[in-house]
LUMSEVO-188429 format. One record per residue (C-alpha): z, x, y; residue number from 0. Coordinates in pm, 1 decimal, decimal comma, padded with zeros to 6 digits. Example, Ala and Ser with C-alpha at 12.3 -4.5 7.8 and 13.67 -1.06 7.14 Angstrom:
2
ATOM|zz|xx|yy|num
ATOM|00780,0|01230,0|-00450,0|0
ATOM|00714,0|01367,0|-00106,0|1
// end
This chain:
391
ATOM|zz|xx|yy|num
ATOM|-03074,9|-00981,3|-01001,1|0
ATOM|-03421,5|-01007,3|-00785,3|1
ATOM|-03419,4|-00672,5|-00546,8|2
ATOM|-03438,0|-00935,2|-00251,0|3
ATOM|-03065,0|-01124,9|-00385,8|4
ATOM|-02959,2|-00810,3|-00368,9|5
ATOM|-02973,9|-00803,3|00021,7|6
ATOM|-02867,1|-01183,4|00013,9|7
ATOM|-02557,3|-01054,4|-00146,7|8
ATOM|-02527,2|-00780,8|00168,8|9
ATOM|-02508,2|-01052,5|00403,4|10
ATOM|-02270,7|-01246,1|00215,9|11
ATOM|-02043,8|-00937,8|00116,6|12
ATOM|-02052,8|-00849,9|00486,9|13
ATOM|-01965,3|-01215,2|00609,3|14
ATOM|-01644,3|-01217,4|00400,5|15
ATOM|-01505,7|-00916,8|00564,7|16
ATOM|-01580,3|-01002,0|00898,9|17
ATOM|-01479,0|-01368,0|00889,2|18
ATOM|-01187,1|-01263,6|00760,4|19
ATOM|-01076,9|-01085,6|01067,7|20
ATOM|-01244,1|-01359,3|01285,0|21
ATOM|-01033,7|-01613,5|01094,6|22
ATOM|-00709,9|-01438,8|01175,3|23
ATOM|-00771,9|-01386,5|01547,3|24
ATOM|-00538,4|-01643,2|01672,7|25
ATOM|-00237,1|-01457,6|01452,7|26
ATOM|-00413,1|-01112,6|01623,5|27
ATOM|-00395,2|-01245,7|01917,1|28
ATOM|00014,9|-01331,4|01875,0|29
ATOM|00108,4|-01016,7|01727,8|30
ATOM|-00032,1|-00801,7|01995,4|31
ATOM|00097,5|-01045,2|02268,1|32
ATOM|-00251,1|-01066,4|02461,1|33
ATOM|-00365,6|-01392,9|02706,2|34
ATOM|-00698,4|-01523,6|02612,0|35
ATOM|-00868,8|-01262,6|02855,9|36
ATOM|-00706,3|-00973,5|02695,9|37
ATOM|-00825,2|-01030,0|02375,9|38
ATOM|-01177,7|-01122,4|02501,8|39
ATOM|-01178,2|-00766,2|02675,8|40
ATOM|-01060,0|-00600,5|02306,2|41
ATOM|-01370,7|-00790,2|02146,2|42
ATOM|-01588,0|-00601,2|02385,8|43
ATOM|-01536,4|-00302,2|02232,7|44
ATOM|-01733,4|-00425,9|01969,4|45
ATOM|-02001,4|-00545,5|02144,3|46
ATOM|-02022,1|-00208,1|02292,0|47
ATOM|-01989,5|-00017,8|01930,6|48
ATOM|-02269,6|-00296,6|01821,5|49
ATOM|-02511,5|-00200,7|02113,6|50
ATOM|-02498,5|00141,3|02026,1|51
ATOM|-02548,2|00110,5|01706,8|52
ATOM|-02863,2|-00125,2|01742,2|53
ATOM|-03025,7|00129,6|02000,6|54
ATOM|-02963,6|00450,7|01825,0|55
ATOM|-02946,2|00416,3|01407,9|56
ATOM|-03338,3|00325,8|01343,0|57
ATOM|-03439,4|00682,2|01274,5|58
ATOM|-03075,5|00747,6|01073,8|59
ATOM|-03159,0|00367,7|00863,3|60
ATOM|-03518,1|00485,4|00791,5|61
ATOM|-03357,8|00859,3|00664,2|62
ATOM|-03112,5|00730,8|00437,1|63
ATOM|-03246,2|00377,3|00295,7|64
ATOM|-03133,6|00079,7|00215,7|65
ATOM|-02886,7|00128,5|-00013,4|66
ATOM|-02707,2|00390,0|00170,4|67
ATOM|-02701,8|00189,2|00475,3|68
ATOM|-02537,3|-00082,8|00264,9|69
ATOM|-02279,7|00098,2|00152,1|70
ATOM|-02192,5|00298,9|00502,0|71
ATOM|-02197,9|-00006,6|00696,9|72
ATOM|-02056,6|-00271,7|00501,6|73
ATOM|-01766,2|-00026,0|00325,4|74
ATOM|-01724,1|00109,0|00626,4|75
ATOM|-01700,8|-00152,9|00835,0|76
ATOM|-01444,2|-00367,3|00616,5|77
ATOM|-01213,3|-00057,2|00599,4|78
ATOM|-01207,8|-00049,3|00969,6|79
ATOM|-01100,3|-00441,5|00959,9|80
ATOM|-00837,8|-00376,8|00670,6|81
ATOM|-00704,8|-00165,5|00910,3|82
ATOM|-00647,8|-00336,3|01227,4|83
ATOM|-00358,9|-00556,3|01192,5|84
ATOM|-00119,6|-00234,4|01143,0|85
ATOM|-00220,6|-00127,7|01474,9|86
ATOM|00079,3|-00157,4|01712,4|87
ATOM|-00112,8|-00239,5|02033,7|88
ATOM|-00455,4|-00361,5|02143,1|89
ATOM|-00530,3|00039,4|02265,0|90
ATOM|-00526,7|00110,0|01913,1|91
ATOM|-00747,2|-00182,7|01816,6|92
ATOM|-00997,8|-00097,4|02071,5|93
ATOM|-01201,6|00233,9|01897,3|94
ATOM|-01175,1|00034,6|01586,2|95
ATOM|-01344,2|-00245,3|01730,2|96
ATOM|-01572,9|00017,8|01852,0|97
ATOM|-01702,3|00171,9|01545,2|98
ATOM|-01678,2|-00065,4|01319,4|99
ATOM|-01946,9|-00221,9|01582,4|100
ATOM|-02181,6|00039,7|01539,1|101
ATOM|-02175,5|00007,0|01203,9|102
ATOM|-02224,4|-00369,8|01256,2|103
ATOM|-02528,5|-00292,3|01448,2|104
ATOM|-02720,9|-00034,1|01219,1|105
ATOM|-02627,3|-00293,8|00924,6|106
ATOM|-02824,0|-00570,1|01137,0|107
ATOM|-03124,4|-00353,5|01134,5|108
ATOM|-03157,7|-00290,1|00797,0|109
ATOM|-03100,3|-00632,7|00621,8|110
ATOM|-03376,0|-00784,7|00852,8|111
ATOM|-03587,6|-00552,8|00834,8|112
ATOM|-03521,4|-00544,8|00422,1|113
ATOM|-03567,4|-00972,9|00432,5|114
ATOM|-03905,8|-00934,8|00632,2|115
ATOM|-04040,3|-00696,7|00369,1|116
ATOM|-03917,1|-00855,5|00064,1|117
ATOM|-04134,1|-01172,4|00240,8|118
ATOM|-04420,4|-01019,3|00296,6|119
ATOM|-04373,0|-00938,3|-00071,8|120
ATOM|-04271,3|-01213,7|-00252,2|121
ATOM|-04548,7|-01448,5|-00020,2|122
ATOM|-04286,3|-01736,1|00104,4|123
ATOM|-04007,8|-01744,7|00372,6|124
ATOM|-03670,9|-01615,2|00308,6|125
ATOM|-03529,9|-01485,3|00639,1|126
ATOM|-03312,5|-01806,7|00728,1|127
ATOM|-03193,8|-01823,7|00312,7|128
ATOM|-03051,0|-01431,2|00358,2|129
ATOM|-02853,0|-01555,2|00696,4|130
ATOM|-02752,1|-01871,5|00538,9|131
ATOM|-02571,4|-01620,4|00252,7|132
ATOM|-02413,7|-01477,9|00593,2|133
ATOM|-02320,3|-01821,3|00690,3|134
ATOM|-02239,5|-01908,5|00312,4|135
ATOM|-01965,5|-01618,5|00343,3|136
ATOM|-01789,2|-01688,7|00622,9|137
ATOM|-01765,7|-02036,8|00490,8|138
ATOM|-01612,0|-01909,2|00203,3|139
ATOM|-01367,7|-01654,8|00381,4|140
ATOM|-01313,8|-01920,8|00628,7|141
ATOM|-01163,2|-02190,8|00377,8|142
ATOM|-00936,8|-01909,0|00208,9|143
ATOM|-00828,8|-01842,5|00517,4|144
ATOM|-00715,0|-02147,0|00673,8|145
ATOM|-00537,0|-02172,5|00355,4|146
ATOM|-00382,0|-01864,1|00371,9|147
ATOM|-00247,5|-01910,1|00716,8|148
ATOM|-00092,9|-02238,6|00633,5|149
ATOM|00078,6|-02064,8|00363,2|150
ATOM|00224,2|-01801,1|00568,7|151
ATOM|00025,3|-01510,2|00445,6|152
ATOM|00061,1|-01175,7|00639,4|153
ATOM|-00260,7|-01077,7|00840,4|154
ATOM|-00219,7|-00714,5|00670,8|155
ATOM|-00217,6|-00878,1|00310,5|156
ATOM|-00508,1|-01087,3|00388,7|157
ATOM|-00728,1|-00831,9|00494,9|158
ATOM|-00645,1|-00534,5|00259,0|159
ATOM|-00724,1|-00830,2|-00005,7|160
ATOM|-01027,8|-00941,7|00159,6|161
ATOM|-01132,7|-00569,3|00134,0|162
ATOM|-01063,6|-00495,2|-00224,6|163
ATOM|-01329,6|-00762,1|-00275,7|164
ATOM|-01570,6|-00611,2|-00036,3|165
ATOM|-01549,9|-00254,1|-00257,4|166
ATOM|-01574,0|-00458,0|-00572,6|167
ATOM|-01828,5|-00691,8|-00434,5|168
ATOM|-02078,7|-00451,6|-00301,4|169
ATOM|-02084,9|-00173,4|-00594,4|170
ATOM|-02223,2|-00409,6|-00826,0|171
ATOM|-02472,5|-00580,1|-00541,8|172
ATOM|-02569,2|-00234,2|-00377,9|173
ATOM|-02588,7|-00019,0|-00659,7|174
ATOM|-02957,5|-00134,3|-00754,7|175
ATOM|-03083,8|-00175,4|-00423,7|176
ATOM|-03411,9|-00020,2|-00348,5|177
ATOM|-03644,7|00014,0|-00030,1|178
ATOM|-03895,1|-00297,5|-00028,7|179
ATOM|-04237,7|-00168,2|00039,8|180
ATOM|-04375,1|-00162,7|00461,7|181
ATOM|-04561,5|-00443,1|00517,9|182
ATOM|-04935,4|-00362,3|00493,9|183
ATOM|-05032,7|-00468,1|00880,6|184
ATOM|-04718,6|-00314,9|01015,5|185
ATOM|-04680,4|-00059,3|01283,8|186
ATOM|-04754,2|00297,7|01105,2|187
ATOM|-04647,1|00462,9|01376,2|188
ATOM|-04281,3|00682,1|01424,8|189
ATOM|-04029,4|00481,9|01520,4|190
ATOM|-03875,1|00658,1|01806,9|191
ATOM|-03501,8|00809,0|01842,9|192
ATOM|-03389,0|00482,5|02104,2|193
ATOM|-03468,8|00130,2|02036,2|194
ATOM|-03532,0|-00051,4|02372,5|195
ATOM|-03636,8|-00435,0|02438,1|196
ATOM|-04007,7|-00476,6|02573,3|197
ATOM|-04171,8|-00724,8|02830,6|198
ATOM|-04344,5|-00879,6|02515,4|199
ATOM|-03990,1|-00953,3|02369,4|200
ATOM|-03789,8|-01083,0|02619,1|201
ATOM|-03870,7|-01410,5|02537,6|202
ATOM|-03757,0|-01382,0|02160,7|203
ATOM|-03426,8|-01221,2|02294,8|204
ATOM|-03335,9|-01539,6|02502,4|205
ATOM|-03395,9|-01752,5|02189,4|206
ATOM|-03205,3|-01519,4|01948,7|207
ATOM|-02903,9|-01485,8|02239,6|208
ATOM|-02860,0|-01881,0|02287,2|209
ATOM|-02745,4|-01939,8|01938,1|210
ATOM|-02559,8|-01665,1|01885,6|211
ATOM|-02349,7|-01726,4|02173,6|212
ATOM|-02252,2|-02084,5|02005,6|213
ATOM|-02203,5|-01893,0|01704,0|214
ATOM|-01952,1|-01684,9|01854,2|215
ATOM|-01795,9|-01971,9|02056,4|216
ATOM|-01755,5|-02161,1|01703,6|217
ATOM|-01668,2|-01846,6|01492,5|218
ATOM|-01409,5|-01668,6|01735,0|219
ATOM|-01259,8|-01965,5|01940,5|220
ATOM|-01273,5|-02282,6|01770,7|221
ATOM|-00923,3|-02213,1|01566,0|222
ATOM|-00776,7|-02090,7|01870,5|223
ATOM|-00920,5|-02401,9|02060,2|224
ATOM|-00785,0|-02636,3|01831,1|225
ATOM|-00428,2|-02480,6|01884,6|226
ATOM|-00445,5|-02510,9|02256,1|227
ATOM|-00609,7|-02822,2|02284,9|228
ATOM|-00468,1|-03079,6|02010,8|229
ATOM|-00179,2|-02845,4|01911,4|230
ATOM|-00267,6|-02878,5|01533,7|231
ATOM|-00146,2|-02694,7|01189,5|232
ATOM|-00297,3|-02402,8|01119,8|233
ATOM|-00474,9|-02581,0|00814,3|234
ATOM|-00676,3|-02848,7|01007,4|235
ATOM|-00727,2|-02572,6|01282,5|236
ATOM|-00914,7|-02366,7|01034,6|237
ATOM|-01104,3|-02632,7|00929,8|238
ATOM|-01286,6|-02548,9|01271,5|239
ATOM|-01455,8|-02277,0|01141,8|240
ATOM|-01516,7|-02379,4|00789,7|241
ATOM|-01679,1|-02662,5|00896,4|242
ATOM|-01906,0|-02481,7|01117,7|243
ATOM|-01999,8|-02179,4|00857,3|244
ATOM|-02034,9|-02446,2|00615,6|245
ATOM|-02302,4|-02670,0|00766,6|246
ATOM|-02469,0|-02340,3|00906,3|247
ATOM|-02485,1|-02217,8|00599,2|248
ATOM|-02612,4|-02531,6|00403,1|249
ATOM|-02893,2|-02544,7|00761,8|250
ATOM|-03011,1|-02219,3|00660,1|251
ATOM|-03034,9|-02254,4|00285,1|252
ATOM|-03238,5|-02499,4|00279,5|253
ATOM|-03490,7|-02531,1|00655,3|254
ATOM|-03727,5|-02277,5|00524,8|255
ATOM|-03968,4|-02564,0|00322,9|256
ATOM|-03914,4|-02767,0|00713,7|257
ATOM|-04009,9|-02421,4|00861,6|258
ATOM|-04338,8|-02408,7|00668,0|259
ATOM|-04428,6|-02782,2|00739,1|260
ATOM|-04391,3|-02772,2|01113,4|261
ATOM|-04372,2|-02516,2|01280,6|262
ATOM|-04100,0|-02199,7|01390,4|263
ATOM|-04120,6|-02379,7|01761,8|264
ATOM|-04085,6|-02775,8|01656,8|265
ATOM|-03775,1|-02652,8|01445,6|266
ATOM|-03607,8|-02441,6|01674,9|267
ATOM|-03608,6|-02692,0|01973,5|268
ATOM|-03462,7|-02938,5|01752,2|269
ATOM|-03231,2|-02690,6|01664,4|270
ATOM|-03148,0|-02614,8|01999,5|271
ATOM|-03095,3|-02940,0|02114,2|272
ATOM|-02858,5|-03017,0|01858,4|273
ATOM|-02663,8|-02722,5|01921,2|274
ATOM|-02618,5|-02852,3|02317,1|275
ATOM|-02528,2|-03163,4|02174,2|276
ATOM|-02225,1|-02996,2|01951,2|277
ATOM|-02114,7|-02795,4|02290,8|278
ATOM|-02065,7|-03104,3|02520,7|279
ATOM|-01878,9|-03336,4|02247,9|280
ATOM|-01665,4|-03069,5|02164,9|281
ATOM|-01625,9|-02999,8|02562,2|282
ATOM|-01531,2|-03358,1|02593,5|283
ATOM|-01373,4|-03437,5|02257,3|284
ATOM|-01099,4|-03671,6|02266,8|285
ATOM|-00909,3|-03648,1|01923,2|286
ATOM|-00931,5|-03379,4|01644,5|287
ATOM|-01143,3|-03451,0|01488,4|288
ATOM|-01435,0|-03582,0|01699,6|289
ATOM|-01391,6|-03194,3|01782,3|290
ATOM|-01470,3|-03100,8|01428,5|291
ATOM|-01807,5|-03303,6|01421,8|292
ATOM|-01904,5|-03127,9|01729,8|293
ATOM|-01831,8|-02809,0|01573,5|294
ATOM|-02038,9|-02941,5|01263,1|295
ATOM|-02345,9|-02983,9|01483,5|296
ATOM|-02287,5|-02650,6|01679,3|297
ATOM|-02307,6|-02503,6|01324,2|298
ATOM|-02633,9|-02685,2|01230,0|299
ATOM|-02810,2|-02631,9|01570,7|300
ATOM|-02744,5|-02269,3|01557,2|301
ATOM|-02841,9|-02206,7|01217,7|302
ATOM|-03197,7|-02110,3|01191,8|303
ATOM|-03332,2|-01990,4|01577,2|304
ATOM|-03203,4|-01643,4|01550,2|305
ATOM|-03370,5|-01555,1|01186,8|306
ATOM|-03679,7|-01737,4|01310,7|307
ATOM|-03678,8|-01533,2|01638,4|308
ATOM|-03595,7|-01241,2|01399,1|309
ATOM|-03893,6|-01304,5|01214,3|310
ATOM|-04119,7|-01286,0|01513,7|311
ATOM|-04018,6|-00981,3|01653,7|312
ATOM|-04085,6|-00807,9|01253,8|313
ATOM|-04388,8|-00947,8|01271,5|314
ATOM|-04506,2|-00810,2|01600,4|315
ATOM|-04768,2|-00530,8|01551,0|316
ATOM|-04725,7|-00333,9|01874,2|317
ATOM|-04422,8|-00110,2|01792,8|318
ATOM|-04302,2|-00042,6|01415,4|319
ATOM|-04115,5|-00309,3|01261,7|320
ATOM|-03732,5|-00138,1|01240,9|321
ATOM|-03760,1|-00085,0|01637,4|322
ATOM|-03875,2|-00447,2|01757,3|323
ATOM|-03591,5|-00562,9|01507,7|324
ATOM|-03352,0|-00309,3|01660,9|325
ATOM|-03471,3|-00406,5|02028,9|326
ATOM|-03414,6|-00749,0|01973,8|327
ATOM|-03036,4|-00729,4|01830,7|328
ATOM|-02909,7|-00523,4|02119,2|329
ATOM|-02939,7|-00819,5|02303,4|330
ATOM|-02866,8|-01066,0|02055,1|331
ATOM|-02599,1|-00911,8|01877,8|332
ATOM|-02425,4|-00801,3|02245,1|333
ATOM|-02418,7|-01156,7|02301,5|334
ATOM|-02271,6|-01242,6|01993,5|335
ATOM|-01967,8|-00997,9|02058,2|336
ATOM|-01976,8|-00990,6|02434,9|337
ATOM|-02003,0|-01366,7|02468,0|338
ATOM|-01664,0|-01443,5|02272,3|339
ATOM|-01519,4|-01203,2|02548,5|340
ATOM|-01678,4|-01384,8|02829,6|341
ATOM|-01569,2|-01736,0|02734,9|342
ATOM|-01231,9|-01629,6|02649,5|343
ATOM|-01247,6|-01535,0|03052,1|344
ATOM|-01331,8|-01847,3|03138,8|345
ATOM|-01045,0|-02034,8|02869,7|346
ATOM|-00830,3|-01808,5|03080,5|347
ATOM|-00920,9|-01893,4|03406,7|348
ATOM|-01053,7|-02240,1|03390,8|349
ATOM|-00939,9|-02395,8|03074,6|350
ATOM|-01091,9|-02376,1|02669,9|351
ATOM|-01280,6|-02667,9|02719,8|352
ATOM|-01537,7|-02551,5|03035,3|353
ATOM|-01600,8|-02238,3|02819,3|354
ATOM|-01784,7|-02439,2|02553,0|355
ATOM|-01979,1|-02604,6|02889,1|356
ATOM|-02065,8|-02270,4|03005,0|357
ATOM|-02282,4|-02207,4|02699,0|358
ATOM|-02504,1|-02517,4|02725,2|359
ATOM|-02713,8|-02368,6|03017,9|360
ATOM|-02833,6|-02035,9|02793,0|361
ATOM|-02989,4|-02328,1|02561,1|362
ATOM|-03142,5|-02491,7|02800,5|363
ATOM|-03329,5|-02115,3|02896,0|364
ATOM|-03413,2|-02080,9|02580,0|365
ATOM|-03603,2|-02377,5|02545,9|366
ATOM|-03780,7|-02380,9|02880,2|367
ATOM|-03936,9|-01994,6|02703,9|368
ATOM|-03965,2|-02152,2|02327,9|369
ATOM|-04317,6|-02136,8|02328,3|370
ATOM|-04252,5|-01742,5|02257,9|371
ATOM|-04223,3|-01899,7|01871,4|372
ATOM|-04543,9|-01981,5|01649,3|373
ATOM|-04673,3|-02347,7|01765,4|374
ATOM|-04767,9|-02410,8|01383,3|375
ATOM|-04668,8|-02299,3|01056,2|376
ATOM|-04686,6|-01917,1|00971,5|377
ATOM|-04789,7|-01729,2|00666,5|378
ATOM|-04549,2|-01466,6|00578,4|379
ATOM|-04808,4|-01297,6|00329,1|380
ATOM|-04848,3|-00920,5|00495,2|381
ATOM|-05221,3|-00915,5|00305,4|382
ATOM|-05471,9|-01009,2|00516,9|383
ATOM|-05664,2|-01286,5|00518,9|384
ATOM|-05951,9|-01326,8|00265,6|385
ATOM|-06278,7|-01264,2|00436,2|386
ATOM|-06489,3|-01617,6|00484,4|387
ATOM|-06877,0|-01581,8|00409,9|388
ATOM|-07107,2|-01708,1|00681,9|389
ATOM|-07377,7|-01972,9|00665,8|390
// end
């Protein structure tokens, strides 16, 4: 196994854990007895957990590597999922939610920052291929799952199986990680002890933000929107979220050769404009499944913005790689888990459907800033650039 499949394999390992809960949330949501609000305000837990994690575990990442990291965060974080569904009340859920955010967080920081070396390394683009295997994951936990749930399998069963695989999983992936070298025009500086967004990135976290709000519109509400809305078995409601990890997944497996052509900018607005498109027709969908094909393009338009705005904030010079990545995933990832919360609000208060409309205007923000992304193709090499003799 190449040292940078081993960090695909994180993101995949990762995906199947978490998707698993994500994919049982409407059952969650039943067997605590919480409205749509309720549960959006449990969620936020994580999104706080997740903040602190991306603002404070850069100098802790750097200390114990790559490998450790893996195993803290991902183990950890699984074991904390596992363990939710025996909870009695949402009080209980809460500082699970918490911590297993945090280690959510520091695990976002170190597999970017370990795909941005590896491609400085290996010469070629590979950020978008490691989040497809995130995508690729909770396509495959997704399926199982909306099988399971047709099938009547507890939530507790699910996820203590889900997390056997996750121990299994990750000892053979982890065990031969090792630390890909620091890009040779990166920051030498010391990363400091808090991570904090700059001026210069603000941009970059409004593009990484817009798509991971769909995300977690598709990921966290689409079952639960199918239920409400067309009333359907649990089956065809799952195949909400399968669909959308599965074309997100096959987006970001194989954009990086489009990437390379054009340009991070061209594809992203594309991208983005898709991604609106997915929002209103599943705002206004009439039947079922013109629902699902919104949720298809939701999953494609989303796909490869955040690694590409990822990508730019590694390869920013002015502060050291781990803390521009870290800076720009407290806003990011916040959205990802704080959104889910937000729109549940608004399912609450002004129907399922408007939530979906309420995420359309962060996409259009994004693209009125896109120009923050490279206007033409970028080398990944981290060498620098043969010198050209004059004359």
């Amino acid at each position: 196994m190449q040292p940078h499949h081993r960090i695909f394999g994180v993101f995949f390992i990762f995906a199947l854990s978490m998707g698993a809960l994500l994919s049982r949330l409407p059952d969650l949501q039943r067997s605590l007895h919480l409205t749509e609000g309720q549960l959006g305000l449990t969620l936020i837990a994580m999104s706080c957990g997740a903040l602190v994690g991306l603002t404070f575990s850069s100098p802790l990442i750097v200390r114990l590597g790559a490998r450790s990291t893996a195993y803290v965060t991902v183990l950890g974080a699984s074991a904390l999922y596992a363990v939710v569904p025996w909870m009695p009340s949402a009080i209980w859920v809460t500082p699970l939610f918490f911590v297993a955010g945090i280690l959510a967080g520091a695990l976002e920081i170190n597999v970017n920052l370990e795909t941005d070396r590896h491609e400085a390394r290996l010469g070629y683009r590979i950020m978008n291929r490691a989040h497809g295997m995130w995508s690729l994951g909770f396509f495959v936990t997704a399926f199982i799952s909306a099988g399971v749930r047709q099938l009547g399998v507890s939530m507790q069963m699910h996820l203590l199986v889900a997390l056997l695989v996750v121990i299994v999983a990750g000892v053979i992936v982890f065990s031969g990680i090792e630390n890909a070298p620091v890009r040779v025009d990166s920051h030498d500086g010391k990363a400091p002890l808090v991570a904090f967004p700059t001026l210069g990135l603000a941009a970059l976290c409004l593009i990484g933000a817009s798509p991971l709000l769909v995300e977690g519109a598709g990921i966290d509400w689409s079952a639960i929107y199918m239920r409400d809305v067309f009333a359907v078995e649990p089956f065809v409601g799952g195949l909400s979220i399968t669909l959308f990890s599965l074309f997100m997944a096959i987006a970001r497996l194989s954009i990086d050769p489009v990437v390379d052509r054009f340009s991070p900018r061209a594809v992203a607005t594309a991208l983005l404009v898709v991604a609106a498109a997915g929002l209103i027709l599943v705002a206004m969908a009439p039947h079922p499944y013109a629902a699902l094909l919104g949720f298809v393009l939701m999953g494609i338009g989303c796909s490869a913005v955040y690694p590409l705005a990822v990508s730019a904030a590694a390869q920013r010079n002015d502060r050291p790689a781990s803390v521009n990545v870290a800076a720009l995933g407290q806003l990011t990832f916040v959205v990802f888990f704080v959104g889910p919360p937000l729109l549940g609000f608004i399912a609450e208060n002004w129907g399922i459907r408007f939530s979906y409309w309420a995420c359309v205007p962060l996409i259009v923000a994004s693209l009125l800033v896109i120009k923050a992304l490279a206007p033409r193709p970028v080398k990944v090499f981290s060498e620098p650039e043969p010198a050209t003799p004059h004359g």
